[in-house]
Each structure stands twice: as structure tokens, then as C-alpha cells.
C-alpha positions as CSV (number, residue, x, y, z in Angstrom):
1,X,0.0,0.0,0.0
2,X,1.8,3.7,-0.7
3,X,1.6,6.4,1.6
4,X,1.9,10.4,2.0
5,X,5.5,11.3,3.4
6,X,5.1,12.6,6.6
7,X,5.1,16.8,6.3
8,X,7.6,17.0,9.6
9,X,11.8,18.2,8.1
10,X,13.4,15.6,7.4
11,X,16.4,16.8,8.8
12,X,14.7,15.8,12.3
13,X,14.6,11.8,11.1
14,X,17.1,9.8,12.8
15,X,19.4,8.0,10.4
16,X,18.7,3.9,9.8
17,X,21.3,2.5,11.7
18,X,23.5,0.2,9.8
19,X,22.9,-3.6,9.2
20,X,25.2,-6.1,8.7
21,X,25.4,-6.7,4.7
22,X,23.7,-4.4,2.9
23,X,23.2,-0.5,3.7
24,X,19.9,0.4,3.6
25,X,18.6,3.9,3.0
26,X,15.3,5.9,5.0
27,X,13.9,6.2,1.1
28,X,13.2,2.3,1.4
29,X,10.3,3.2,3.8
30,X,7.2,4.1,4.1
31,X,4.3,5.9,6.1
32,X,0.3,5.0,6.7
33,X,-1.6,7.7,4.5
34,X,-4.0,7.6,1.3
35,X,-3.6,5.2,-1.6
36,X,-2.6,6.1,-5.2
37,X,-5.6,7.0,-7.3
38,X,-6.2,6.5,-11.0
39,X,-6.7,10.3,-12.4
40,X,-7.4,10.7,-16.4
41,X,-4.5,12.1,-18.4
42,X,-3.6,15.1,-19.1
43,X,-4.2,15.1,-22.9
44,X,-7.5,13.6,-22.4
45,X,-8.3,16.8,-19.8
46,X,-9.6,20.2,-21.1
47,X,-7.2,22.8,-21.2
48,X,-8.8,25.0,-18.4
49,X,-9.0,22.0,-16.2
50,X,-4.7,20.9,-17.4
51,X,-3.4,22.7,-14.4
52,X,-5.2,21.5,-11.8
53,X,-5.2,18.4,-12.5
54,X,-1.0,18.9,-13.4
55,X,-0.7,19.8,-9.5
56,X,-2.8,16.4,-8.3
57,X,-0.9,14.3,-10.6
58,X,2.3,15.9,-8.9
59,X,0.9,15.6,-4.9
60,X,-0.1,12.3,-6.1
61,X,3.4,11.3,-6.6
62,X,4.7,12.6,-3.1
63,X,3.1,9.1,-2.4
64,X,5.9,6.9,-1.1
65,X,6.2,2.6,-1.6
66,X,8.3,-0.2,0.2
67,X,10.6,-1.5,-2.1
68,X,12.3,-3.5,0.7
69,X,9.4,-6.1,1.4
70,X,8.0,-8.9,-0.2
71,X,4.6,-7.9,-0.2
72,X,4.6,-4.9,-2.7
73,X,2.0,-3.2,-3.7
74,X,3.1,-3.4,-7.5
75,X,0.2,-1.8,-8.9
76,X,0.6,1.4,-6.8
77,X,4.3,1.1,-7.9
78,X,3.4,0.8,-11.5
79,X,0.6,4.0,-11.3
80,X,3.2,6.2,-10.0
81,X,5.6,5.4,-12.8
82,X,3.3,5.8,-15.5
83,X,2.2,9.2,-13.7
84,X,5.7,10.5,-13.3
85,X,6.2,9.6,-17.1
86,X,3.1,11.5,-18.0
87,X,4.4,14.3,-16.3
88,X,8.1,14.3,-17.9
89,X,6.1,13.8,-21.3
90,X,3.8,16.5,-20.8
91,X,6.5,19.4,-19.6
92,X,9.0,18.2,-22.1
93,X,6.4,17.9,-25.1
94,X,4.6,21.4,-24.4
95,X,5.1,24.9,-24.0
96,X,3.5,27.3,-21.4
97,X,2.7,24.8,-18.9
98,X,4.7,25.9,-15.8
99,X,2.7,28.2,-14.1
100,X,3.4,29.6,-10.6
101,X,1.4,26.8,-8.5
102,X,3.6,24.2,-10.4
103,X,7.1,25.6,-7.9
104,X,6.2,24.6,-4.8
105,X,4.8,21.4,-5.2
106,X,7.5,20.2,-7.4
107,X,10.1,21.1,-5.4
108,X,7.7,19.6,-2.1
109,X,7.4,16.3,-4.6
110,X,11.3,16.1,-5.3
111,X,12.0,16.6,-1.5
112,X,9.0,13.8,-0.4
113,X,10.3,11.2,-2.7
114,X,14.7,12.0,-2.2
115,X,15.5,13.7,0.6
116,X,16.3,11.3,3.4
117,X,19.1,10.0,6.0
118,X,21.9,7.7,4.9
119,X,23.5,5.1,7.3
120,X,26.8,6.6,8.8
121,X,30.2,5.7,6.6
122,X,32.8,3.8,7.8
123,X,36.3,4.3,6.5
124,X,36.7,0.7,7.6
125,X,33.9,0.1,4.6
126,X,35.2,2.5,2.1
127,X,38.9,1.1,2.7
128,X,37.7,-2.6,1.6
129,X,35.2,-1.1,-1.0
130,X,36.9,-2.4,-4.4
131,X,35.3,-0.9,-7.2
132,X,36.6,-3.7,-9.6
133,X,35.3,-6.6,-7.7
134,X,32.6,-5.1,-5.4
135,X,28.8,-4.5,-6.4
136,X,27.5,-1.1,-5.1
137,X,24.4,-1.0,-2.5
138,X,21.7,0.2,-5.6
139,X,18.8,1.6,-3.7
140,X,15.4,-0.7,-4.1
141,X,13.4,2.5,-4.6
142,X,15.3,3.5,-7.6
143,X,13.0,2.6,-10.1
144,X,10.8,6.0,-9.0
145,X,14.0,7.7,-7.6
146,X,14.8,7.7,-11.4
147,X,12.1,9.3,-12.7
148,X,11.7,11.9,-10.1
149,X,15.1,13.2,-10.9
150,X,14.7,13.3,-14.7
151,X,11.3,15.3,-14.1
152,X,12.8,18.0,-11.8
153,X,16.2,18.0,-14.6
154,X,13.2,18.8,-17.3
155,X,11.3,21.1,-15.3
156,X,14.5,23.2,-15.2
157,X,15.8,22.8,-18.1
158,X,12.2,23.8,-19.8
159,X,12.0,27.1,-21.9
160,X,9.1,27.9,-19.7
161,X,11.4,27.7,-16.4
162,X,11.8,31.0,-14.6
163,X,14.7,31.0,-11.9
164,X,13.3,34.3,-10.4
165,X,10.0,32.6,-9.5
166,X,11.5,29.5,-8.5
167,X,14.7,31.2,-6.0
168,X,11.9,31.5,-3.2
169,X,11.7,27.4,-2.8
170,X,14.9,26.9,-4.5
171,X,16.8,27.9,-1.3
172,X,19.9,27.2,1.0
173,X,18.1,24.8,3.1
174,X,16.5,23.1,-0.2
175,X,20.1,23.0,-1.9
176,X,22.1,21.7,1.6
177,X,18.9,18.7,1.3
178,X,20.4,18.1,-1.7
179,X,24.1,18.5,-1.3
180,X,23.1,15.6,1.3
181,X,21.7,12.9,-0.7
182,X,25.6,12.8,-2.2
183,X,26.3,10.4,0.3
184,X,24.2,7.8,-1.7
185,X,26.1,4.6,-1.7
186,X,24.2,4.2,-5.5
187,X,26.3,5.6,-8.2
188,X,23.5,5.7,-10.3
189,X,21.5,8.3,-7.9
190,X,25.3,10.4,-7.5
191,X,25.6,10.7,-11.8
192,X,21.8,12.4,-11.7
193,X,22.2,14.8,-8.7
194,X,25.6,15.7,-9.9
195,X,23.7,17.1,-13.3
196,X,21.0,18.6,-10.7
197,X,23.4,20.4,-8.6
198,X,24.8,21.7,-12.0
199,X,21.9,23.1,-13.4
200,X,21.2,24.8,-9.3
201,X,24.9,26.4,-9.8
202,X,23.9,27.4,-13.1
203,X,20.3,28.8,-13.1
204,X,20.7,30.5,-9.4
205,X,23.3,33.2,-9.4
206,X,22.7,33.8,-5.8
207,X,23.4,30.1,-4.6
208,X,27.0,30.0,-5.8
209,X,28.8,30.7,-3.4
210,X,26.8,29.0,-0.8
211,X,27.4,25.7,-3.0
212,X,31.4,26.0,-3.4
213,X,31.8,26.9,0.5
214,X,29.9,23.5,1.5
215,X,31.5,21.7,-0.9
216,X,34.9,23.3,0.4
217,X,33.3,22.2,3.9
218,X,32.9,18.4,3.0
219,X,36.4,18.2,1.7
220,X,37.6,19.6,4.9
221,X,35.8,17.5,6.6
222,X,37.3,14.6,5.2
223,X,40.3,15.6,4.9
224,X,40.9,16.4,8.3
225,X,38.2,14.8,10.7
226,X,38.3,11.8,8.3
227,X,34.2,12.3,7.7
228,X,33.3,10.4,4.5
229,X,31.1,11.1,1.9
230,X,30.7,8.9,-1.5
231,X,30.0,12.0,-3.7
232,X,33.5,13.6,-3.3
233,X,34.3,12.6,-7.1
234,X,30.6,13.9,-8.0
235,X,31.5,17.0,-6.5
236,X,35.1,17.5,-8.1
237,X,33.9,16.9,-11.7
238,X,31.3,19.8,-10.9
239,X,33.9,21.7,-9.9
240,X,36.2,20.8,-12.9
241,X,33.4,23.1,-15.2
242,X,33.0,25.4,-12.4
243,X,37.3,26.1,-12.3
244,X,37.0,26.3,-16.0
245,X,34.7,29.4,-16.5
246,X,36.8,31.3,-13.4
247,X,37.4,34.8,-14.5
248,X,41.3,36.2,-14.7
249,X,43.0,37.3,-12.5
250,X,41.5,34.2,-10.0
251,X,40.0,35.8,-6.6
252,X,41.6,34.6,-3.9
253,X,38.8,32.8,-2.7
254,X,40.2,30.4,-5.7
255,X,43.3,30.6,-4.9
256,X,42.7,29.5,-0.9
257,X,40.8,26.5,-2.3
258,X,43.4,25.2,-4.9
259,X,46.4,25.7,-1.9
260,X,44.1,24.7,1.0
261,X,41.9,22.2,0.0
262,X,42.5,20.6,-3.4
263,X,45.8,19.6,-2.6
264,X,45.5,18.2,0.5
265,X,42.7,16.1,-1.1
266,X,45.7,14.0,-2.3
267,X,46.5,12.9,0.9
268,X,43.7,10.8,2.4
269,X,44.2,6.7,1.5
270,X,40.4,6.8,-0.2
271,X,42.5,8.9,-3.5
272,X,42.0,6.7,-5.5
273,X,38.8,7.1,-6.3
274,X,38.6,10.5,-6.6
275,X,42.2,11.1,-8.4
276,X,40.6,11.4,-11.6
277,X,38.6,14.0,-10.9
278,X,40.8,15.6,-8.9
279,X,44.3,15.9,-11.3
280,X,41.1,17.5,-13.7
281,X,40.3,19.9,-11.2
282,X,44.7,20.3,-10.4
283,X,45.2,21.0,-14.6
284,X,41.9,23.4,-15.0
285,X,43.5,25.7,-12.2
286,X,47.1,26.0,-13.5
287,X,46.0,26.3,-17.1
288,X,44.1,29.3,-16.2
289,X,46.3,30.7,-14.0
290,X,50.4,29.8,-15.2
291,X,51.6,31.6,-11.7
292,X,49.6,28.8,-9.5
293,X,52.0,26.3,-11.3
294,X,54.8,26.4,-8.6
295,X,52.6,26.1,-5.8
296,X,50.7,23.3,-7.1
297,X,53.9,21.1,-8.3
298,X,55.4,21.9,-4.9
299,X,52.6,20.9,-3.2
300,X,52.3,17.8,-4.6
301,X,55.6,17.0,-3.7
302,X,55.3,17.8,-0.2
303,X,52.7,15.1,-0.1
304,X,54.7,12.6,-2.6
305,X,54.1,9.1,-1.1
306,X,57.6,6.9,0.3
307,X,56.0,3.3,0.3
308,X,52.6,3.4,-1.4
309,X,53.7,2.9,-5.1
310,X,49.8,2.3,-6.2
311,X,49.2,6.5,-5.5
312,X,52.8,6.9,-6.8
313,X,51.8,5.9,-10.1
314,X,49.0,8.0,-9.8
315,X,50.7,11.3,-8.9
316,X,53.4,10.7,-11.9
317,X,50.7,10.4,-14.1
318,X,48.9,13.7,-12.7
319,X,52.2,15.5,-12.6
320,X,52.9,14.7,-16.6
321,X,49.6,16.2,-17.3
322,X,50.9,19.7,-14.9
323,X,53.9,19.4,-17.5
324,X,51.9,18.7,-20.5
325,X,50.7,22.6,-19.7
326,X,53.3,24.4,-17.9
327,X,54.8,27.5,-19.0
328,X,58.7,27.3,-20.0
329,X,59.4,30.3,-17.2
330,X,56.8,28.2,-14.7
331,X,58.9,25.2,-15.8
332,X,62.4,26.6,-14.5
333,X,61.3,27.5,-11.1
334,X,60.5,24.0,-10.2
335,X,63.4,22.0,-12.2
336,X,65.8,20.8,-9.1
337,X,63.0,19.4,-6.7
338,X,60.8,18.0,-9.8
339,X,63.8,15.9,-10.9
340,X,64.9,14.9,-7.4
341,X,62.0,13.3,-7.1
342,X,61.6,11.8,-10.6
343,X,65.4,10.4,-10.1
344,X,64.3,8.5,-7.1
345,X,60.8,7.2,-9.0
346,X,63.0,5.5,-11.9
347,X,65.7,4.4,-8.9
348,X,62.4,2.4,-6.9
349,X,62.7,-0.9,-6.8
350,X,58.7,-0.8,-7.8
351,X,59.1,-1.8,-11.8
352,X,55.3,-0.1,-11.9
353,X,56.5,3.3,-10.4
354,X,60.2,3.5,-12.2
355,X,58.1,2.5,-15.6
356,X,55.9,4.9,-15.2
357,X,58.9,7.9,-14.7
358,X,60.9,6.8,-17.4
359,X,57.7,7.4,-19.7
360,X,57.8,11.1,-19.1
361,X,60.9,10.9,-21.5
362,X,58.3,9.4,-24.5
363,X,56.5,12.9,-23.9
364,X,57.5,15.5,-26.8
365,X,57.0,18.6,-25.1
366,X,58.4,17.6,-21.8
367,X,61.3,16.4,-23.6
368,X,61.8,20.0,-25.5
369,X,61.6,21.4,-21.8
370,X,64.5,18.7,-20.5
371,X,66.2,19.8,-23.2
372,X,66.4,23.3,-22.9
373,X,67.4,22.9,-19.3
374,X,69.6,19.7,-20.2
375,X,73.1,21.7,-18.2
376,X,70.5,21.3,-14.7
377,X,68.8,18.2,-14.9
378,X,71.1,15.5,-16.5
379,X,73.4,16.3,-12.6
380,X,70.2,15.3,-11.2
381,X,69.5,12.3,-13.0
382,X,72.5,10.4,-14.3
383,X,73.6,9.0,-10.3
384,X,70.2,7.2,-10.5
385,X,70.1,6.1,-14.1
386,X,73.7,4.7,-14.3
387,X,73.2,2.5,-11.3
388,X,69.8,1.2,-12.8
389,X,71.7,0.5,-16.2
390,X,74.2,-1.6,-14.1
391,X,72.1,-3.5,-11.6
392,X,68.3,-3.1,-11.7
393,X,66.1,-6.5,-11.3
394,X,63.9,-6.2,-14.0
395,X,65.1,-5.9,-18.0
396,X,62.2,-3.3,-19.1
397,X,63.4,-0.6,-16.9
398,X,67.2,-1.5,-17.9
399,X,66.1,-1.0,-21.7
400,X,64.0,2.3,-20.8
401,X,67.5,4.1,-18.8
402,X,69.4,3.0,-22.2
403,X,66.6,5.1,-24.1
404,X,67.3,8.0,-21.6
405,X,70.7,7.7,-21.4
406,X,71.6,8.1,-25.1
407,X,68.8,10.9,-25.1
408,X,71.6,12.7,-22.8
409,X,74.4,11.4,-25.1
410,X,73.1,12.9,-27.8
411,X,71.9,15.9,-26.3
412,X,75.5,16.9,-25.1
413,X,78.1,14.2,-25.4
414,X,80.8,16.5,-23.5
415,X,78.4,16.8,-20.7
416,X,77.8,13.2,-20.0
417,X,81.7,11.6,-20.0
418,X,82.2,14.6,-17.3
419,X,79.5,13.0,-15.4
420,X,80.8,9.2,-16.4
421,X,84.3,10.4,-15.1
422,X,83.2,12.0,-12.3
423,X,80.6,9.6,-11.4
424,X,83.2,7.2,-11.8
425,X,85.2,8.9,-9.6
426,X,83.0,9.4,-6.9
427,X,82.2,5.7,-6.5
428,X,86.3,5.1,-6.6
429,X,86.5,7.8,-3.3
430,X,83.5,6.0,-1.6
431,X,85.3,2.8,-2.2
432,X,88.2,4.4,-0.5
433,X,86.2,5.9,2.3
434,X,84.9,2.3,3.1
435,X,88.2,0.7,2.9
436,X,89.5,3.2,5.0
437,X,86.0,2.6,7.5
438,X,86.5,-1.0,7.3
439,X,90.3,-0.5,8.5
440,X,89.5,1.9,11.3
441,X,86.9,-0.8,12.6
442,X,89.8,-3.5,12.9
443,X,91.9,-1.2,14.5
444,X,89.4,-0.3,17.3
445,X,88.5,-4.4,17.4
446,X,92.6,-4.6,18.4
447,X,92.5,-2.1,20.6
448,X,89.5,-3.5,22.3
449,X,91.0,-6.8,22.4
450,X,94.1,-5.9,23.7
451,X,92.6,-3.4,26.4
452,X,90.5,-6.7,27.1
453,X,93.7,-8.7,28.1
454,X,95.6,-6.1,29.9
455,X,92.8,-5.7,31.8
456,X,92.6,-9.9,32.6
457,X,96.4,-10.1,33.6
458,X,95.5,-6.8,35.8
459,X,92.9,-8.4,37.8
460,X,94.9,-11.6,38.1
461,X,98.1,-9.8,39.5
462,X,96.0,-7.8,41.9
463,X,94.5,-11.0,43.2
464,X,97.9,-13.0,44.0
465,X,99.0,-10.3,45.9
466,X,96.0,-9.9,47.8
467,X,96.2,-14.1,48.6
């Protein structure tokens, strides 16, 4: 049997606590009220009569089903699709049919059937979540969850949609609802609200702000309280087309997110399944703005992992795309600690991670930087690379340092037998400094031995002339 939502916030619902298995949402519920009636259609109904009828057909669909139990009541379930069809079909297919009346109770409608209390994340969950081999929890109610969102996407996105009558219902407390429902554990709900919360930031000049300081707030929240929430790659890849349509020079508002917030983002363990989204979000801000190119490429170094080569790999990758767009003058403030770090990459034991550096070399226009600045960075790199040509486990990286190696030949052939001599060198004086270590041990070993013995023959002496 369906049932009217109750008319109390729903902020004031206490969250479903969590059951062993599989999470399941408030939406799956429902409440005692009236059942769904059979009303004629709308092309059937006069036009004086359309509107009235529009706004039953829409309270009618504020009625709510149990999708969790056995006994469902499928013909309800199946009169509330076909109505919320009906109602995507008739805004989509005709003109002048918003009207004032139609705000409020679509926006009441939208918040009946998807606002709602999640049960609390774990990071205990999230960190054994494996996206490869793990099914998400889909919610039961989706089926009308579906249809509800696609109505509300066509109601705004009609020609007869007016923001300034709409702004009145459309309001902070109706877009933090929605900002909310991000912590859907269904993927499929997430894609939809991240196209709602779009077209909110686009249609509502007034709301923009609001929406980029609670996403900054979630992010914060995760980053440093270790709150999750599932929607954190929703919300970067709505930020990716915000960055991009930032005006010049970047307010520093923009600014304090990129340094304070984006790239700490890199260093919870959950990356992973945001990095995507996130090295977008990393390349949208330092193409628009060359001067944030230092601070992001330092920043990311600061944060560079030691053991984890998995988000190694990862933050080569996103750091190729920073040089795929950096500036030549950007490019020279950051040579010496850029190649530091890419020296030991190709010098890790981790075939994956020193693979993945030695590619930058296959890169044309990183390779036209290296060798404009050939004099600074071939110092930095050759220690690394000839030990890996000599010794290194795995053939494929042996064959990649060749590549690179001759790419420094021929770039200047003077340059690199000064750095084969001197290398050479080097490792003859550190031969000669552990000779002369190994040496010094022995002698202190003797000394000890010998201070050993005196100090036996002391005590015995002592002891016959005591007796």
C-alpha cells in the first residue's frame, strides 16, 4: 500500500542505523496515509481544467512505496511510474505549462520522494570497497528515484522555467537537502544529482557561493576529521566546469581553495577514487592561472608518497599532465626538486612506479623542456640512471634508462663523459672511504682486544698479591 511522506523536516529523522550486509537507505520506507488513485490524463483533460489536475498528478506522486518487502504493492508502484512519465512527457512535449502553483509542489514532490538520511560511513567500509570486484548497494526505490530526478532535470531545463519565481523554494536549506543525498552509496542516484546540482549552480546566481563553501566544507571534513562522503568525485567533476569558467585574474577565494583544500585532497588513503577528478580539477587551475604552477607542483611533492607505489603511479601520471601545460618560465622554477623526485621514481625498486617515470621521457613537449634545461637536470638524473643501467632487477626498466641515457648522449656528449668520469670517480672515493672505515673498525677491534687482556692479567696480578 503507498503512503503520503510525513510533512515533519526531514532533517529531524534519525538515520537507519546500519545492518550487517547491505546499507539500507530511509527512502526504502514508508508511512500509513491515502492510496494512489487513477486520475485521467492530461491530454484527455480540457485545457482549463490541465493545471489543476497537473498539481494532483504531482501531490499524487509525493506518495511513497516499500521496495524492501516482499509484499509490494506493484500496482501502486506501476501508477506512480506511469504518472511521473506522463508528467516528464507533458512538460518536455509542451510549451506554457509551468505556471506559478507548479514551484512549490515540485520542489515539495522532489524533496518527499529524495531527501532522506543515509546510514553513517565507515572508513573501515570504504577502505575494503573495491570498485573492480565489489557490487554497489543500488537503492530498491530506484525505479521512481529515477524518474523523479529526470522530471525535476526537465522542469529546469524547460524554456518555460523561470529562476526568479522559482529562488523562493529553491533555497539554501532546499540545496544543503540536496548536497546531502551525495552520500548515496548508489552511483547511479550520485551521476543524476551531480547534473541537478549543476543546473542549481547554473540557473541561481545567488546560490553559488553557498554551494562552493559546503563543498569546500565536505572536503575539509574529510580531509581532516576523516568524515566520508561517496559524492567527493561527484563534487570534483562539478567543480572541474566550475574552475574552467573562473574569470582572470582568479580571486583569492580560488586561490585559498586550490592551496588549501584541493591539494591536501591527495593525501587521504580513499584517492584513489577520486584522483581522476581531482588531477582535472589540479590542470583546469594552473591552465588558467600559469603563476599557481609552482605552488601546485610543490605541493604535490610535499605530499609525494615513500611506500605506497599504487598512489605513486597516480601522482606521476597527474604531474605529466601539470607538465603537458606548464609554461617554459613556470617550468624553471621547479626544475631541481621536480627531478629529485623523478630520479628517485625511476631508482624504486617498484618496476610499476620507475616505468611509469621513465615514460615522461616518451613525452614530446616535456622532452623539449629537459632539453632546454639539459646543463641542470642530467646532474640530477644520471647517479640514478647509471646504477639502474648496471644492476636493476627487471630488464624493461634496464632498456627504458638505455633510451634515456643516449637521449643525454646525444643531447651533449661532453656533458655526460664529465658525469661518467666524475661519477666514476666518486664511487672510486667512496670505495676508498669504506676501505679506510672497514680499517679503522679492525683497529678499534685490536685495541678493544688488547685493552680486554691487559685488563685480565691486571685483575689476576691484583688477586695474587691480595692471597
Amino acid at each position: 500500500m503507498g503512503s503520503l511522506p510525513p510533512t515533519s523536516d526531514p532533517f529531524t529523522k534519525k538515520s537507519a542505523k546500519k545492518v550487517k550486509g547491505k546499507r539500507v537507505s530511509a527512502s526504502s520506507f514508508s508511512v500509513l496515509g491515502p492510496e494512489f488513485q487513477i486520475l485521467p490524463a492530461l491530454k484527455d483533460t480540457p485545457a482549463a481544467e490541465r493545471n489543476d489536475l497537473f498539481l494532483r498528478k504531482l501531490q499524487q506522486c509525493g506518495i511513497m512505496f516499500d521496495f524492501t518487502t516482499t509484499d509490494l504493492d506493484s500496482k501502486g508502484i506501476e501508477q506512480k511510474r506511469q504518472t511521473l512519465n506522463e508528467l516528464i512527457e507533458y512538460i518536455t512535449s509542451n510549451s506554457n505549462v509551468i505556471f506559478e502553483a507548479a514551484y512549490p509542489e515540485t520542489i515539495r514532490m522532489l524533496q518527499c520522494n529524495v531527501v532522506r538520511y543515509f546510514p553513517p560511513n565507515q572508513d573501515d567500509d570504504k577502505e575494503d570497497f573495491d570498485q573492480d570486484e565489489d557490487e554497489p548497494n543500488y537503492d530498491p526505490a530506484w525505479p521512481h528515484l529515477q524518474l523523479v530526478y529526470e522530471y525535476f532535470l526537465r522542469f529546469m531545463e524547460s524554456a518555460d522555467f523561470q529562476p526568479s519565481m522559482c529562488k523562493k523554494y529553491c533555497d539554501q536549506k532546499f540545496v544543503l537537502q540536496i548536497m546531502t543525498l551525495f552520500n548515496s552509496e548508489d552511483p547511479r542516484e550520485r551521476d543524476l544529482l551531480k547534473t541537478l546540482l549543476h543546473r542549481i549552480y547554473g540557473k541561481f546566481l545567488g546560490l553559488r557561493s553557498f554551494i562552493r563553501k559546503h563543498i569546500n566544507f565536505i572536503f575539509l571534513r574529510y580531509i581532516f576529521e576523516g568524515v566520508v562522503c561517496n559524492g567527493i568525485a561527484e563534487f570534483l567533476e562539478i567543480l572541474g566546469s566550475i574552475i574552467n569558467g573562473f574569470a582572470v585574474p582568479l580571486k583569492q577565494e580560488h586561490r585559498h581553495f586550490l592551496l588549501k583544500v584541493l591539494i591536501p585532497l591527495h593525501k587521504p588513503r580513499g584517492v584513489a577514487a577520486y584522483h581522476a577528478q581531482l588531477a582535472y580539477c589540479m590542470v583546469q587551475f594552473v591552465e588558467k592561472d600559469p603563476s599557481l604552477t609552482e605552488a601546485a607542483v610543490l605541493g604535490l611533492l610535499k605530499l609525494w608518497p615513500r611506500t605506497n607505489s599504487a598512489k605513486e603511479v597516480m601522482l606521476l601520471g597527474e604531474m605529466e599532465e601539470i607538465l603537458d601545460i606548464i609554461e617554459p618560465a613556470q617550468f624553471k622554477k621547479v626544475i631541481s626538486p621536480l627531478f629529485k623526485m623523478l630520479a628517485r621514481s625511476v631508482a624504486s625498486p617498484q618496476f610499476q612506479v620507475a616505468e611509469r617515470a621513465l615514460y615522461y621521457w616518451n613525452n614530446e613537449y616535456i622532452m623539449s623542456l629537459i632539453e632546454e634545461h639539459h646543463r641542470i637536470i642530467m646532474p640530477v638524473m644520471f647517479p640514478a640512471l647509471y646504477i639502474i643501467s648496471k644492476d636493476h632487477w627487471n630488464q624493461t626498466i634496464v632498456a627504458l634508462v638505455y633510451n634515456v641515457l643516449k637521449t643525454f648522449m646525444e643531447m651533449n656528449n661532453l656533458l655526460f663523459d664529465e658525469l661518467t668520469l666524475s661519477y666514476k670517480a666518486e664511487r672510486q672515493r667512496e670505495r676508498r672511504r669504506d676501505t679506510q672505515r672497514e680499517e679503522a673498525w679492525k683497529r678499534i677491534q685490536k685495541l678493544a682486544i688488547k685493552a680486554s687482556n691487559f685488563s685480565g692479567t691486571a685483575s689476576g696480578v691484583s688477586g695474587s698479591d691480595t692471597g
